[in-house]
C-alpha positions, 0 to 999 in steps of 0.5 A: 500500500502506498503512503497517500493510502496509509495517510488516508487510512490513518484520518478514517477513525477520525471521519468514521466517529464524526460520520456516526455522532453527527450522522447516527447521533450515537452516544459517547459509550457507543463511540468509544467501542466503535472507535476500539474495534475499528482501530483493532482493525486497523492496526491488525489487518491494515497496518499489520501490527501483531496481536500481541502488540495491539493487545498490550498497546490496548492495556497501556491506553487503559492505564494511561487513560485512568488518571484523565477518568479521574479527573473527569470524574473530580470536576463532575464531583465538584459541579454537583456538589457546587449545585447541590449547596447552591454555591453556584450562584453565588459564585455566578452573583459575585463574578458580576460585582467585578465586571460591568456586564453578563457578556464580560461575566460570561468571557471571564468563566469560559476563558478565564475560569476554564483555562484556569482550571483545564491548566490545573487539571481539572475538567472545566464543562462540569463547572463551567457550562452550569455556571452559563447556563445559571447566567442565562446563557442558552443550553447549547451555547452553555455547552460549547463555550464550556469547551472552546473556550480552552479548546484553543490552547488544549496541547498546554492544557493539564499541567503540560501533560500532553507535551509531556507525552510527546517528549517522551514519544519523540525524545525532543526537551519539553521546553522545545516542544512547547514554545512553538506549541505556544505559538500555533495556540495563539491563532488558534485561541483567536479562531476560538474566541472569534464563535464566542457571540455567535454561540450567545445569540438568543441568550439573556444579554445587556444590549451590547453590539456584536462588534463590541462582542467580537472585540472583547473576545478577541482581546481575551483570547489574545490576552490569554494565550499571550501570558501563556506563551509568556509562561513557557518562556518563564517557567514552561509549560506546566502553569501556563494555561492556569496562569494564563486564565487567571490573568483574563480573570483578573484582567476583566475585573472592573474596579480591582479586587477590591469590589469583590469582597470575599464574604459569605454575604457579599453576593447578597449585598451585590445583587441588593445595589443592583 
């Protein structure tokens, strides 16, 4: 087989779970035993890769992939136990007291909460698509600015523990794989950040026009992935999706900390002035 026929091979897991989630709507279990037995598949029958190797390379990506089933499981433990204590309103209340509308409200929780929190190793869709959708914002759009709003800098994400993987893989320092990792996360946070509005259409907003939208989530998406880059530089890429998402969370706030008083109470106060 040629090459061109074994790159075209190697993209088909891709094409055939896009055609059965989006075409046949199946669900994550089902794509994930599809995806296994068609990967079997390619490796035994396609790429003539011994049983023996497929069968232990399986059991390697079932040890390897427990510790992420963790912290899944972590951030939807977090997400139920902030609902059932009704913390997450009062987190969504006392976001607002730094900021001078729900859309800044909303850039700071999705591009700011959830890269802090994706860069800390914790699931952010859990905590982050609730806490949108307590704020107004529609359940499809809740959904998926929970996700992209990290998604452009996803290979820095998890303390860098995806760079960390490809080092071992190709024997590259990780340090030179992750400052151009950095780079190519900065076009792809902007190309993230630019959906923002559109995904907020027909949600509860303040009246801001789409352009002044657009703008400040460019701006976010540029400050974000800017720091981060910042951070590989400095110290690597271990923090710099969490120090990045803390800099847009910081960045957004209004009048300085100091009109986000930490109190078991402030919330109620906030919401009273407004």
């Amino acid at each position: 087989m040629t090459d061109t026929g074994l790159f075209l091979w190697s993209w088909s897991p891709v094409l055939v779970l896009t055609l059965l989630a989006v075409g046949f709507k199946q669900s994550a279990l089902s794509l994930s035993v599809y995806g296994a037995l068609y990967s079997l598949f390619l490796a035994v029958w396609v790429f003539h890769t011994p049983i023996g190797v497929t069968v232990l390379a399986a059991v390697d990506g079932v040890f390897t992939t427990l510790p992420l089933l963790l912290v899944i499981f972590a951030g939807i433990l977090l997400s139920q136990l902030l609902m059932a204590t009704g913390s997450l309103t009062r987190i969504l209340n006392w976001f607002m007291q730094g900021v001078t509308s729900s859309f800044l409200r909303n850039l700071r929780i999705t591009i700011g909460v959830g890269n802090f929190m994706e860069g800390a190793s914790v699931i952010a869709e859990p905590v982050a698509a609730p806490m949108l959708r307590a704020g107004g914002v529609l359940p499809v759009g809740s959904a998926a600015l929970s996700i992209i709003g990290y998604a452009g800098m996803m290979t820095l994400e998890l303390s860098g523990m995806i760079i960390a993987v490809h080092s071992l893989i190709t024997g590259l320092s990780i340090q030179a794989l992750a400052i151009p990792v950095a780079w190519l996360s900065i076009p792809a946070t902007l190309m993230m950040a630019a959906g923002f509005p559109f995904f907020l259409k027909g949600s509860e907003d303040d009246g801001m026009e789409f352009g002044h939208q657009l703008l400040l989530s460019l701006g976010s998406g540029l400050i974000v992935s800017g720091i981060a880059l910042a951070t590989v530089y400095l110290a690597g890429p271990s923090l710099s999706g969490m120090i990045g998402g803390l800099g847009v969370v910081l960045i957004l706030i209004r009048m300085g900390l100091r009109n986000m008083a930490v109190s078991r109470h402030g919330w109620i106060c906030h919401r009273l002035h407004s």
